[in-house]
C-alpha positions as CSV (number, residue, x, y, z in Angstrom):
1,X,-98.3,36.3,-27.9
2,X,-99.9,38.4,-30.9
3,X,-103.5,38.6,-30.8
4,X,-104.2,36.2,-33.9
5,X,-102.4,33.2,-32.0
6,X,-104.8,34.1,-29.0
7,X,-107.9,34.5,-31.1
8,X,-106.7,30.5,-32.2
9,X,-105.9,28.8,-29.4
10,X,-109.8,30.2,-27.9
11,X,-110.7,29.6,-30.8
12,X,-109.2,26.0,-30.4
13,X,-110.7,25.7,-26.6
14,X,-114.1,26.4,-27.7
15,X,-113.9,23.7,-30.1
16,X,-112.2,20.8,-28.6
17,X,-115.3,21.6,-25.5
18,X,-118.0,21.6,-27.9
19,X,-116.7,18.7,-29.6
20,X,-115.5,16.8,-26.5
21,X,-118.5,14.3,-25.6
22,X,-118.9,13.2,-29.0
23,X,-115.2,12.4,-29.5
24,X,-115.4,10.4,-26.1
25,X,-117.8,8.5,-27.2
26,X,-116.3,7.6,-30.2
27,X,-113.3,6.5,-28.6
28,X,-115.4,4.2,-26.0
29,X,-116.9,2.9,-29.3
30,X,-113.8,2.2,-31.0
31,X,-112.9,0.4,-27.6
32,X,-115.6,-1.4,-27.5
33,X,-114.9,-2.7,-31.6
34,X,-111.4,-3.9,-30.4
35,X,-112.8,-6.0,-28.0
36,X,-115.4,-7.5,-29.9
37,X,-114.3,-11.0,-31.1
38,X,-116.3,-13.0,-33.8
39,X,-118.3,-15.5,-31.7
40,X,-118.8,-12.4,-29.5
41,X,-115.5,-13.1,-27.2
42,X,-113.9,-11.9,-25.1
43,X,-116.3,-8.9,-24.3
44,X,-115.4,-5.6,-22.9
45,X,-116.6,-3.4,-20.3
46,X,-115.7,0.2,-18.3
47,X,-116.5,0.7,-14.4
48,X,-118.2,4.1,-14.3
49,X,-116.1,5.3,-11.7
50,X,-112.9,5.1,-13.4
51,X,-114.6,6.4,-16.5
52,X,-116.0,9.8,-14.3
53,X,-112.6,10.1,-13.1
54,X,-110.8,10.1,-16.9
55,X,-113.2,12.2,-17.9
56,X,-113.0,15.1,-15.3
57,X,-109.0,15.0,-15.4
58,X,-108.8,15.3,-19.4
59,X,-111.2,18.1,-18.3
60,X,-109.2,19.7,-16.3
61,X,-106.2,19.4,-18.3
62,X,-107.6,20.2,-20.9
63,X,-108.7,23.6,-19.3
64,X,-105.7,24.1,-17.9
65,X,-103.8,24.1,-21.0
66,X,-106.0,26.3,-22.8
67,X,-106.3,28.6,-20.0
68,X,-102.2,28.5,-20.1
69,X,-102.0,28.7,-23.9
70,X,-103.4,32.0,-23.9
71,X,-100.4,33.3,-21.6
72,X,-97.8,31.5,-22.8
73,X,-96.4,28.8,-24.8
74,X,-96.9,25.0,-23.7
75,X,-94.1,23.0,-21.7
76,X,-93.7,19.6,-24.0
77,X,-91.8,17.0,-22.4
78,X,-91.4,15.0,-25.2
79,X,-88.1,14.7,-26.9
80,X,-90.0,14.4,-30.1
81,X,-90.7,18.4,-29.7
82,X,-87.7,19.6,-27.5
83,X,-86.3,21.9,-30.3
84,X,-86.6,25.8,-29.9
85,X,-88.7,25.9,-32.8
86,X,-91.8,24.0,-31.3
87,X,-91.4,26.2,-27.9
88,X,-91.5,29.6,-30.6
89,X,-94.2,28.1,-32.3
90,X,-97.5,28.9,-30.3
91,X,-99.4,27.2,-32.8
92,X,-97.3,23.9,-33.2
93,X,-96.8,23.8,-29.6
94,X,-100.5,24.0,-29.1
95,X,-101.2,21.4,-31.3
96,X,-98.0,19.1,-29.7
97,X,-100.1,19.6,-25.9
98,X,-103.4,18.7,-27.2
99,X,-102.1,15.5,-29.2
100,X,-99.8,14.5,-25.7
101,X,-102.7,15.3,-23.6
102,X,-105.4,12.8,-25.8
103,X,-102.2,10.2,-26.2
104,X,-102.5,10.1,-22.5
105,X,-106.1,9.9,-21.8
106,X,-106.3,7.0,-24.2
107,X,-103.4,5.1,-22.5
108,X,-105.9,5.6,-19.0
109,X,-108.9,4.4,-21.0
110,X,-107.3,1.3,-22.4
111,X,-106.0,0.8,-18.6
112,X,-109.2,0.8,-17.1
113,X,-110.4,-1.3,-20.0
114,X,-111.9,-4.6,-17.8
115,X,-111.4,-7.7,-19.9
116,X,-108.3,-10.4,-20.3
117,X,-105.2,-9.7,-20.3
118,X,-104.5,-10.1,-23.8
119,X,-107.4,-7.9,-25.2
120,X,-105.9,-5.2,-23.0
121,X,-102.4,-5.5,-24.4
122,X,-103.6,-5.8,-28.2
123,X,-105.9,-2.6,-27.3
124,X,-102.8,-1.2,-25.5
125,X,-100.6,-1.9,-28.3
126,X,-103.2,-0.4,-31.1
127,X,-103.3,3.4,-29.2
128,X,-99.3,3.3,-29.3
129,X,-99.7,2.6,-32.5
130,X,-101.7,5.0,-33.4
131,X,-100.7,7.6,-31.1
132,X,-97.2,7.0,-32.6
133,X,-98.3,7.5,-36.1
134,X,-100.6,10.5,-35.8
135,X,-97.5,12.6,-33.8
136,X,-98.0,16.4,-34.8
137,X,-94.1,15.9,-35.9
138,X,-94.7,13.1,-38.5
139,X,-95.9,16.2,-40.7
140,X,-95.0,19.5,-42.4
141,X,-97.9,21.3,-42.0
142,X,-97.5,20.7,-38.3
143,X,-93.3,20.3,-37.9
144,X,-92.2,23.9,-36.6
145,X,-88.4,22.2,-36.6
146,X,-88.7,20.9,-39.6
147,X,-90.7,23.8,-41.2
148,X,-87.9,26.2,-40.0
149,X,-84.5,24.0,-41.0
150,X,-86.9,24.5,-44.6
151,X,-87.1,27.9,-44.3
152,X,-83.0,28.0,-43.1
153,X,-81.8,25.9,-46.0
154,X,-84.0,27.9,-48.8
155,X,-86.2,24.6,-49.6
156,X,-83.1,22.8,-49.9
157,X,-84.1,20.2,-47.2
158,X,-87.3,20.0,-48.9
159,X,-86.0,18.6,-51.6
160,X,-83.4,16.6,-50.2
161,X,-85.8,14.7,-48.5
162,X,-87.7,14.0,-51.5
163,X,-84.7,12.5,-52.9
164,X,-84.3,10.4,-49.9
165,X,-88.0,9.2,-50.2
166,X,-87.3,7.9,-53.3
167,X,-84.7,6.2,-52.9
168,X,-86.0,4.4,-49.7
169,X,-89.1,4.0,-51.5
170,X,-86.7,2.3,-54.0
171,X,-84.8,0.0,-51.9
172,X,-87.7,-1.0,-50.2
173,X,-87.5,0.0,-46.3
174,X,-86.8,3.2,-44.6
175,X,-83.3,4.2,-44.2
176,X,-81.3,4.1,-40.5
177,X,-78.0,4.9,-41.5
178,X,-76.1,5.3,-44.7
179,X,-76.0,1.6,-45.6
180,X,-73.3,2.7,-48.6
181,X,-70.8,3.3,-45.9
182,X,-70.9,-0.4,-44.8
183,X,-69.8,-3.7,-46.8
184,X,-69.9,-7.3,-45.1
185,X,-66.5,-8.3,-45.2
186,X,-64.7,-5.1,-45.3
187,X,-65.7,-3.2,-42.6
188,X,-68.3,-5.5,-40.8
189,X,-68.0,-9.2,-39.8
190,X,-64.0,-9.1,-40.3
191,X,-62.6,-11.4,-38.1
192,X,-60.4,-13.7,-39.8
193,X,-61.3,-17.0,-40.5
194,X,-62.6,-19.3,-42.9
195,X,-65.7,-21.4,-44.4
196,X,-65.0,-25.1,-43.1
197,X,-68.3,-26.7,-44.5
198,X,-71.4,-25.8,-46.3
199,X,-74.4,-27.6,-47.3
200,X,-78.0,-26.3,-48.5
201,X,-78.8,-24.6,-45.3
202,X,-75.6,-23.5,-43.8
203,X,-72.3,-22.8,-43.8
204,X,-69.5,-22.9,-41.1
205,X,-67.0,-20.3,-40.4
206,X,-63.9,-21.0,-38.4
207,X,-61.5,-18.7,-37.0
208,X,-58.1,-17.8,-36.7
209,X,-57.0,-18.5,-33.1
210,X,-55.4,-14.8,-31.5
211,X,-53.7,-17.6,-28.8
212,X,-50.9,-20.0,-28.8
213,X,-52.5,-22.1,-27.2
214,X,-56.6,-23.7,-27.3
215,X,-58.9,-25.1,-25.4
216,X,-59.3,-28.7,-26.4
217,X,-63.2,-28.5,-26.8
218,X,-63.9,-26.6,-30.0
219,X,-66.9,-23.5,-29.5
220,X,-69.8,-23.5,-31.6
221,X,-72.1,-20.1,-31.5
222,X,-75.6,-20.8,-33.4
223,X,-77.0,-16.9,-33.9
224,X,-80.5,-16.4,-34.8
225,X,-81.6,-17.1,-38.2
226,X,-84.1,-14.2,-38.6
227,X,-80.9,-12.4,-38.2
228,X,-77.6,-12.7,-39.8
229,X,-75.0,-14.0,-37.6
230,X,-72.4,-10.8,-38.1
231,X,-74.4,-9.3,-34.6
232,X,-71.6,-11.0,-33.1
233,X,-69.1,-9.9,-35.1
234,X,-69.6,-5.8,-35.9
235,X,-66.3,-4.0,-35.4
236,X,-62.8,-5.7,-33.6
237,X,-63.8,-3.7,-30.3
238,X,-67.6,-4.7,-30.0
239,X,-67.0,-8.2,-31.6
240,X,-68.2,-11.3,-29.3
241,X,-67.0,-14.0,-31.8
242,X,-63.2,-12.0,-31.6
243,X,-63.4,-11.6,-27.8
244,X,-64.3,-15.5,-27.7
245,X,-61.4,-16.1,-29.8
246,X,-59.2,-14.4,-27.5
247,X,-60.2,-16.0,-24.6
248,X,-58.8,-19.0,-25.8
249,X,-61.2,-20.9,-27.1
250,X,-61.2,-22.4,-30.5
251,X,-64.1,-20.7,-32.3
252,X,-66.9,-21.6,-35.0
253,X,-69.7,-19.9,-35.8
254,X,-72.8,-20.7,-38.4
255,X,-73.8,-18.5,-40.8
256,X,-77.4,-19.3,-42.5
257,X,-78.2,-19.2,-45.4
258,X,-80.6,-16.4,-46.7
259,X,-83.2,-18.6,-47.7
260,X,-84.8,-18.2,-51.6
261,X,-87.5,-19.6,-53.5
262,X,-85.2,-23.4,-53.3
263,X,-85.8,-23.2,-49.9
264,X,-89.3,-22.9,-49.7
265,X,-90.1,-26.3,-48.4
266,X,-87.9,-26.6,-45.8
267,X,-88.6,-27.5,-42.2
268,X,-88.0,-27.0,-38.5
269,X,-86.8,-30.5,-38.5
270,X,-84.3,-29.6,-41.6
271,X,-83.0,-26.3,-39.1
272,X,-82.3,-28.8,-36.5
273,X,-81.1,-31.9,-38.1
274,X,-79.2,-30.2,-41.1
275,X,-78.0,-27.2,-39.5
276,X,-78.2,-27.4,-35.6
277,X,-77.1,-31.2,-35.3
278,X,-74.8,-31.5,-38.4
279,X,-72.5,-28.5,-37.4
280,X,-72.3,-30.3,-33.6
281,X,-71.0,-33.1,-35.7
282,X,-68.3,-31.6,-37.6
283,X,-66.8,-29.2,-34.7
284,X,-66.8,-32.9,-32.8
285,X,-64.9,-33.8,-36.2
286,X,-62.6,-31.3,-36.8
287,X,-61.8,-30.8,-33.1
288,X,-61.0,-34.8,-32.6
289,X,-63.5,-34.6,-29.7
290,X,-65.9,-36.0,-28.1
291,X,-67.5,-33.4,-26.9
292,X,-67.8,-29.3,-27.4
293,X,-69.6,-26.4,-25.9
294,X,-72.2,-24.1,-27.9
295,X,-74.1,-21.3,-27.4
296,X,-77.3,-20.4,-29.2
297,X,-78.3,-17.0,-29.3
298,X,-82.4,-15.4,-29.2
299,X,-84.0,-18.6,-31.9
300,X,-80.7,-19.7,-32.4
301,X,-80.7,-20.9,-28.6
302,X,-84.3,-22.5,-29.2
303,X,-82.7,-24.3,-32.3
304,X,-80.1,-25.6,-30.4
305,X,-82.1,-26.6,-27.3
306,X,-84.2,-28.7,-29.6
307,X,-80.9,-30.1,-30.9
308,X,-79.8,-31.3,-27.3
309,X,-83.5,-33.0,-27.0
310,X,-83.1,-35.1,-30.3
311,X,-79.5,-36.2,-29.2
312,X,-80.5,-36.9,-25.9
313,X,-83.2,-38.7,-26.8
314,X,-80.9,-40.6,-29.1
315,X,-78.8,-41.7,-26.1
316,X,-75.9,-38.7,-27.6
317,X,-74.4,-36.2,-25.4
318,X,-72.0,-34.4,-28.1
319,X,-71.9,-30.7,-26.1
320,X,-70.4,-30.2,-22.4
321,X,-72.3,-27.0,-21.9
322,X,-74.6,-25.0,-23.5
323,X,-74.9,-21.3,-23.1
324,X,-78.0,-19.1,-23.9
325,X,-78.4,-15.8,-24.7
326,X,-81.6,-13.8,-24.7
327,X,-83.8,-17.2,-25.4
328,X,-87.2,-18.4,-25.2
329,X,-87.6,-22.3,-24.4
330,X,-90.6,-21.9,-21.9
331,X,-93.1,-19.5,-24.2
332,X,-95.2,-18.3,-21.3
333,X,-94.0,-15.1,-21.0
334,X,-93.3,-13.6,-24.4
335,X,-94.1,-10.1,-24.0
336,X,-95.0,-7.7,-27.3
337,X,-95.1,-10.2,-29.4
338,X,-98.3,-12.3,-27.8
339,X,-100.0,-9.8,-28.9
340,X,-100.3,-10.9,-32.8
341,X,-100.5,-14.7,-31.8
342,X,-103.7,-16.6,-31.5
343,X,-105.6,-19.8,-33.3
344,X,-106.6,-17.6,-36.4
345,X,-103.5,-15.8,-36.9
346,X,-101.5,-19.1,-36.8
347,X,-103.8,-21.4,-39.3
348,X,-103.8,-18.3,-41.6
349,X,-100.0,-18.6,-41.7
350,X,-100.0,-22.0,-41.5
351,X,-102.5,-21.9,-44.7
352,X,-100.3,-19.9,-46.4
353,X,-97.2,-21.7,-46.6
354,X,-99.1,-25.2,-46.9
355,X,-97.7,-25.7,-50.3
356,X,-94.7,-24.1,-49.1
357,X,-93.4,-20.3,-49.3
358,X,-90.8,-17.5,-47.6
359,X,-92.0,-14.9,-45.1
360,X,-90.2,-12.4,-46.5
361,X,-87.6,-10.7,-44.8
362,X,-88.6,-7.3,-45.3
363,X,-91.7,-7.8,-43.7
364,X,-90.1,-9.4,-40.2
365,X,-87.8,-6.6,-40.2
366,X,-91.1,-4.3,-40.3
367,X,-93.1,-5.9,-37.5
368,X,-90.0,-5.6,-35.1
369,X,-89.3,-2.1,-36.3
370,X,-92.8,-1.4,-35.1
371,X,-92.6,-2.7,-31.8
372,X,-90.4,0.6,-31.3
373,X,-92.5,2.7,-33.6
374,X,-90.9,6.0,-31.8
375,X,-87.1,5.1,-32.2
376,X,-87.2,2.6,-35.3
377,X,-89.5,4.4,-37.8
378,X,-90.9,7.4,-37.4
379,X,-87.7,9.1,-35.7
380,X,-86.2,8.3,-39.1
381,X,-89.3,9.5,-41.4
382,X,-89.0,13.0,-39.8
383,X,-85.4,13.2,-39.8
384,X,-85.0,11.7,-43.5
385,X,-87.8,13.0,-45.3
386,X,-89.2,16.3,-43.6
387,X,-85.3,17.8,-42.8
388,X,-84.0,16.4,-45.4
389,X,-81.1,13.9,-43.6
390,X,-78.5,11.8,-43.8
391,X,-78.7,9.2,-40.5
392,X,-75.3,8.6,-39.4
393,X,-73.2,5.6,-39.9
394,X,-74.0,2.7,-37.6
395,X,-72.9,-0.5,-37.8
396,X,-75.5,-1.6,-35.6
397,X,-78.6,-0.5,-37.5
398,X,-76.8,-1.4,-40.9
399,X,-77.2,-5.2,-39.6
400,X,-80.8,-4.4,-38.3
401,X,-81.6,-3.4,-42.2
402,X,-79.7,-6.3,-43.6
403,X,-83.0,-8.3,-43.4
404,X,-83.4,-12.5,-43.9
405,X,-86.4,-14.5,-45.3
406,X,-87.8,-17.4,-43.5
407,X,-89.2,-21.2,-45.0
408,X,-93.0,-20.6,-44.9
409,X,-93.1,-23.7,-43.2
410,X,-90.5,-23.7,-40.6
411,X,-92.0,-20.6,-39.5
412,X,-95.6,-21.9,-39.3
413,X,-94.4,-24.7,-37.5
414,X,-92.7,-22.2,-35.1
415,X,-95.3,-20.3,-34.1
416,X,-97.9,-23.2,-33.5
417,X,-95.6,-25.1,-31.1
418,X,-93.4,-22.3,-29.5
419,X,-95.7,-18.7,-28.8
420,X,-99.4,-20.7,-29.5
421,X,-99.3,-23.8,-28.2
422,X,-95.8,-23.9,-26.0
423,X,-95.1,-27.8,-26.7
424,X,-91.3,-27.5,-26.3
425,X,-92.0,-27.5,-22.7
426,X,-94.6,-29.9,-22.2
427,X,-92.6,-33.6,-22.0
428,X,-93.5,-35.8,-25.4
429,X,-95.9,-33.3,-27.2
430,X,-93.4,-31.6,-29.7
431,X,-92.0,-34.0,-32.0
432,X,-88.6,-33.0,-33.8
433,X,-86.7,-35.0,-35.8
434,X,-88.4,-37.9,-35.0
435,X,-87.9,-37.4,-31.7
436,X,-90.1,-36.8,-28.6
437,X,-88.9,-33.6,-27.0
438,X,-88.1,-34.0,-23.6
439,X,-86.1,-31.6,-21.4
440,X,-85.6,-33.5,-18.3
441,X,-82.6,-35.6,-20.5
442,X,-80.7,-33.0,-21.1
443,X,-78.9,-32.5,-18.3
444,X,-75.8,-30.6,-18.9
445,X,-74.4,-27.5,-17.2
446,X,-76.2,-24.1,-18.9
447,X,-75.2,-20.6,-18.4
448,X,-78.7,-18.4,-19.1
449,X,-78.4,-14.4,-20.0
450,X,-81.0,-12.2,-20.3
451,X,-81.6,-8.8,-20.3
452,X,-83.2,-6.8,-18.2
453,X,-85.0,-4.5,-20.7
454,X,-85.6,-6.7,-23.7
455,X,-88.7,-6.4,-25.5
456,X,-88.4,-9.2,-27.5
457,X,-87.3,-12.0,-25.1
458,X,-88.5,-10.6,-21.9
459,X,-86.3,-11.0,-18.8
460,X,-89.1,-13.4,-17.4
461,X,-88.9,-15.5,-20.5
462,X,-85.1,-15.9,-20.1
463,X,-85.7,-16.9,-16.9
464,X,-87.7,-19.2,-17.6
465,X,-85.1,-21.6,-18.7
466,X,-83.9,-22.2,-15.1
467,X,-87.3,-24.1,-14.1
468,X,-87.1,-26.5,-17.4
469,X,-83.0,-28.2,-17.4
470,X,-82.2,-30.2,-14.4
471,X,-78.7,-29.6,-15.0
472,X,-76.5,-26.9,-13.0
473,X,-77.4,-24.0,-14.2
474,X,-76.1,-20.0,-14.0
475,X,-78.5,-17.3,-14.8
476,X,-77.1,-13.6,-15.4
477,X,-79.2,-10.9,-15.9
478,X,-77.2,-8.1,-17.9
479,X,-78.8,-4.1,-18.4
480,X,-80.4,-2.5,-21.7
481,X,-82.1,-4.6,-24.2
482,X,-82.3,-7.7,-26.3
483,X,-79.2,-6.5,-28.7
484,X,-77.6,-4.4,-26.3
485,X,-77.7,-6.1,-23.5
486,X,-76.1,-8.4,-24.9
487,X,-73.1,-6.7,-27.2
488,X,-71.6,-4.7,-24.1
489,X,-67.6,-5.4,-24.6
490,X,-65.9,-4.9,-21.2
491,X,-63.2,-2.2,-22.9
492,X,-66.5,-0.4,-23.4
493,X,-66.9,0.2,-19.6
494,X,-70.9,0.1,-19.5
495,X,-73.7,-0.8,-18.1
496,X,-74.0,-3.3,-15.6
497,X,-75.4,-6.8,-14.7
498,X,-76.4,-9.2,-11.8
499,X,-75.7,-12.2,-10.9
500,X,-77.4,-14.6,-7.7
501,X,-76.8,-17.7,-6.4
502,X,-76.4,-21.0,-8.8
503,X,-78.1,-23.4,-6.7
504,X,-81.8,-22.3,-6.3
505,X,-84.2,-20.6,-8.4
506,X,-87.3,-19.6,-7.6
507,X,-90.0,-19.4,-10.3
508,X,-90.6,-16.3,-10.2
509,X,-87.9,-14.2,-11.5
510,X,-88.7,-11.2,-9.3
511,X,-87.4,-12.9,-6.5
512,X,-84.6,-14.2,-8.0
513,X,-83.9,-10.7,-9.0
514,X,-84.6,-9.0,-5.5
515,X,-81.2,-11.1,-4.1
516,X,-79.3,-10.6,-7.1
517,X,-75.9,-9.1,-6.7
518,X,-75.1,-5.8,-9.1
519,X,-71.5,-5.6,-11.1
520,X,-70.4,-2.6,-12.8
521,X,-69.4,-3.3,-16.7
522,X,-69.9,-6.1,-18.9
523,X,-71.0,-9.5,-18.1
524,X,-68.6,-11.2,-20.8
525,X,-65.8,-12.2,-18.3
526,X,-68.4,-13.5,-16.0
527,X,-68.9,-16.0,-19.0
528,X,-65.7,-16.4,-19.9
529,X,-64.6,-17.3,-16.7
530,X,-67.5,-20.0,-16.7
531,X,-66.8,-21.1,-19.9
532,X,-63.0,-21.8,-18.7
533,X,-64.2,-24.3,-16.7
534,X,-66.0,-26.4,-19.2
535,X,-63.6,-25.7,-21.9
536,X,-60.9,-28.8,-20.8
537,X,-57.3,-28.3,-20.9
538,X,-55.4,-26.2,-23.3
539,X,-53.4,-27.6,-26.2
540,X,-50.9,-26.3,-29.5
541,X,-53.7,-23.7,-31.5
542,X,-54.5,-25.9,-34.9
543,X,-51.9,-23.9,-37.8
544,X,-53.9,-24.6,-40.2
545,X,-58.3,-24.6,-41.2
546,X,-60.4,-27.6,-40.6
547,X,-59.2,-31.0,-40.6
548,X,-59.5,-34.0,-43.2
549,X,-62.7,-33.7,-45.2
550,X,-63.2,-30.3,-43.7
551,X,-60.8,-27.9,-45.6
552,X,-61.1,-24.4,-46.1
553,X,-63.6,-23.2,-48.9
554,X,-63.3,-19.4,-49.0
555,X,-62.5,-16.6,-46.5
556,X,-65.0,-15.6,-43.9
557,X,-67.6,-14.0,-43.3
558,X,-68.4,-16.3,-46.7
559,X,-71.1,-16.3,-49.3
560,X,-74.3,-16.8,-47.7
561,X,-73.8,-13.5,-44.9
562,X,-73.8,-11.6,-48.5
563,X,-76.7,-12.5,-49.9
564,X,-79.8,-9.8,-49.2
565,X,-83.3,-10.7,-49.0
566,X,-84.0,-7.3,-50.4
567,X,-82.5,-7.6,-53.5
């Protein structure tokens, strides 16, 4: 170490212990702001013990670093600073410890914050927040990696990543792959099928069977619609729509429209009764049958619960089986997302789109971007504007940019009865469609997924399901997160999932969980080979697109997966 980095980091030591009591008690005061409500609730409070014992271990980590900064360069164990150049750097390595150490002493101060539960995760979620933002790597004055690829490439990366600021800057988000390597149609959602219906809201793909022969009750998948439906569909060898196909099963899928300015008054009555219950009705039509199965996916799956309340209500019983994937019915457990619910938050929106409105979809797309600050933002501001970039292609992240507005009042609506208020699962409160929800009727057999690591839907959440049908049910719990989790292809040959037994299920999904049985690989077949059983006997596959009324309109993935909400 050359004397001037010493003479800096004692420098550095000196300071941060001079400075040290005053920046604790700022912090304690900043704490003590966060949990300071207007009416003067909820309140929040420190026991002195636990606050003693942060302060004499940042103390002594704090010493300990300094003491080892002067012989030798910080360990970081932080993939954010594992390249060489942060470990040559004494000065950015310093400055990487320090930040890690504080990051962590913040984390134990909102931990021993006493007050409810949901303070503590908005005060927990503000530090990551911040602590994300304020990484020593999300700048060039403090980047060693990024300052040395600069020094490497004679400025060049400098200026490359000025170009790619601009141009995010102009497209309106921050880049995650090279979206002009990807085109809907060509090279993503390419399954071969075709548009059997459209109205206002919706349209309805159909696809080519891969089989000679069909299953006699049609499938209908309902995808999200904060997403566009083409999750399912990627590539040929990561496609669930294709593999569906395959298995057999005569396949439709809808695809929502990307709702504009028309749109602005619709309703969560219009996404049930226009969308959810019309495309029931004309898979029943074009199938010539009775019944079908469907499968809703993350809201798609709450849309189309809602749908099997209205038509059980109605004295109709159109679908055999219902699968969902990754949903929330019961809104108990809702994880991250809690933590920006509550009365004010939900009359503000609900003020807003009074008169009608679209939550756009570039802001959606930001708040879940930021419930991974690490991996879905700022891994991509370093990489594309301090070393100058390209992300790779991935087909994956190219949907997760391809964002989709919402009605201003469907979503209000949503948030009062679902995460606020959780009506669906309270007999008679939510009304939809005219209809008193009621869960208890729909007694059909349901196959549950979710995954074990989802932010979004939390596994507890999924569970949840199993306490509200009184049908047979099947709950599988498969590995990684809310996307993939649940787009694991068995030719892939990863991950794992679990399954227990389909007869009892205790509330709590822990102890479900403790007895579950692990399998290696996917947990498609699992379903598939459920499905089969609900699917009736096979007939001829259909030659040709629809049938009478319904004839085919245009290729899939159709118009409405096209149009961008950014645009």
């Amino acid at each position: 170490m050359t004397q001037d980095s010493a003479q800096f980091l004692t420098g550095a030591a000196q300071e941060f212990q001079k400075n040290f009591a005053d920046n604790w008690a700022k912090a304690l005061s900043s704490f003590q702001t966060l949990g300071t409500h207007p009416g003067g609730a909820p309140q929040l409070s420190f026991s002195t013990e636990k606050l003693e014992a942060l302060q004499k271990q940042y103390m002594d980590e704090a010493t300990s670093l300094w003491n080892q900064s002067l012989h030798a360069n910080p360990k970081l164990k932080d993939r954010r600073f594992s390249a060489e150049a942060w470990h040559n750097n004494p000065v950015s390595a310093f400055t990487a410890a320090v930040y890690l150490l504080n990051t962590r002493t913040l984390m134990g101060l909102a931990e021993a914050a006493e007050t409810d539960a949901k303070t503590k995760a908005r005060i927990q979620f503000a530090i990551e927040q911040w602590a994300a933002a304020t990484a020593p790597s999300n700048f060039l004055a403090f980047n060693a990696e990024a300052q040395q690829k600069a020094i490497d490439t004679h400025g060049e990366s400098i200026s490359k990543g000025i170009q790619n600021l601009l141009h995010d800057m102009e497209q309106g988000h921050v880049s995650m792959t090279d979206e002009s390597l990807f085109e809907v149609g060509k090279n993503v959602a390419t399954t071969e099928g075709r548009v059997v219906f459209e109205n206002e809201f919706f349209q309805l793909l159909e696809y080519k069977p891969l089989t000679a022969k069909v299953y006699e009750r049609p499938f209908l998948l309902i995808p999200p619609c904060i997403n566009k439906f083409y999750i399912l569909d990627l590539q040929p060898e990561n496609s669930f729509i294709r593999y569906a196909v395959s298995q057999g099963h005569r396949t439709f899928v809808v695809s929502w429209r990307n709702p504009d300015e028309s749109l602005k008054h619709t309703t969560w009555d219009d996404y049930v009764q226009d969308v959810a219950i019309k495309a029931i009705s004309v898979v029943q039509q074009i199938g010539a049958t009775q019944q079908i199965n469907a499968l809703g996916f993350c809201v798609g799956g709450t849309i189309l619960s809602n749908a099997l309340a209205v038509l059980a209500a109605r004295g109709e019983k159109p679908v055999a089986s219902a699968t969902f994937l990754t949903t929330l019915i019961d809104f108990q457990d809702t994880g991250v997302l809690d933590v920006f619910i509550d009365e004010n938050f939900v009359k503000y929106r609900e003020g807003q789109f009074a008169k009608g409105g679209l939550m756009k979809g570039k802001d959606m797309a930001s708040t879940f971007s930021f419930l991974r600050p690490n991996d879905l933002v700022w891994n991509y501001v370093v990489g594309n504007y301090l070393k100058g970039e390209t992300p790779p292609p991935f087909d994956l992240l190219y949907w997760n940019s391809d964002s989709t507005n919402l009605p201003g009042p469907m979503y209000a609506w949503y948030l009062r009865n679902t995460y606020l208020e959780n009506n669906f699962v309270k007999p008679g409160v939510a009304k939809v469609c005219g209809e008193s929800i009621d869960f208890r009727k729909v007694d059909l057999p349901l196959y549950i997924y979710g995954s074990r690591e989802d932010h979004i839907v939390p596994i507890g959440g999924s569970y949840a399901s199993t306490q509200v049908f009184p049908g047979k049910k099947r709950f599988v719990m498969g590995a990684s997160g809310h996307i993939a989790g649940v787009i694991n292809p068995p030719a892939a040959k990863k991950r794992c999932y679990w399954t227990g037994g389909d007869t009892t299920f205790p509330k709590d999904v822990n102890q479900w969980i403790g007895k579950a049985k692990e399998h290696v690989g996917s947990w498609w077949p699992d379903w598939a080979a459920w499905l089969k059983t609900h699917a009736g006997k096979q007939i001829a596959a259909p030659k040709t697109y629809g049938r009478g009324v319904y004839k085919a309109i245009e290729p899939a993935p159709g118009r409405y997966v096209k149009a961008r909400a950014d645009k």
